[in-house]
N, C-alpha and C positions, 0 to 999 in steps of 0.2 A: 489514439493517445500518443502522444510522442514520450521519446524518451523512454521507449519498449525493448528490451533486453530479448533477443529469441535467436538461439543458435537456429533452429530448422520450426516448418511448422508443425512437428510430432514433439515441440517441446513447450511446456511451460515457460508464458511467457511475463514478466516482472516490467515495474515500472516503480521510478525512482517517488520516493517521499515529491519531492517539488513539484513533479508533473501531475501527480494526483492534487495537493494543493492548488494547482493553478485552473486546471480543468473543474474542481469546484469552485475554482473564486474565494481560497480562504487561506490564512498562514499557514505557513507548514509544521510549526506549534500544532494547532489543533488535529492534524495526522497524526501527528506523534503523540498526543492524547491517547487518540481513538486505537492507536498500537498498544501505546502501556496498557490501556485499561480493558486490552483481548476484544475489543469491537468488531475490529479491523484486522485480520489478518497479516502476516508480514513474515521476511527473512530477516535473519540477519546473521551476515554474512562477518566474521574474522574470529580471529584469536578467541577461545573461551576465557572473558573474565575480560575482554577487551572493555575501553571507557569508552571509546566509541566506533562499534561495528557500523560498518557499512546498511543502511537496512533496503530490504525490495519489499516492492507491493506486487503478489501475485494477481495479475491483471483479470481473470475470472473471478477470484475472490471480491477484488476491490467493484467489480459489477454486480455481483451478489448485493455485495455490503451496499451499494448506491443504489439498487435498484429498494433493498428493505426500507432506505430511508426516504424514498419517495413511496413507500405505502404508509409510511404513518409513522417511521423512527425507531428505534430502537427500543425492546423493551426486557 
């Protein structure tokens, strides 16, 4: 997946809202859905109370989260 965040590889590694949207083939709207609505795991990253943090998708999450929705979706 591009666009993968990892200082060494003993660390969790993040990947940005767009590059999950593109590696599904779908807007980054619907990431951002599947965030608000806790589906989807995520950071977010600035200021508390910020209007708009920075967000990551932790890259093992975000495989969790894809691999449940090729068993049958979310429930």
């Amino acid at each position: 997946m591009k666009n993968i965040v990892s200082v060494n590889e003993n660390t969790v590694q993040y990947s940005t809202v767009s590059a999950v949207a593109i590696r599904l083939g779908v807007h980054a709207k619907l990431i951002y859905k599947e965030i608000e609505e806790g589906r989807l795991p995520a950071v977010k990253i600035g200021a508390p109370g910020s209007k708009r943090p920075t967000i990551r998708v932790p890259v093992a999450a975000f495989e969790a989260w894809e691999a449940k929705q090729l068993e049958g979706g979310a429930k």
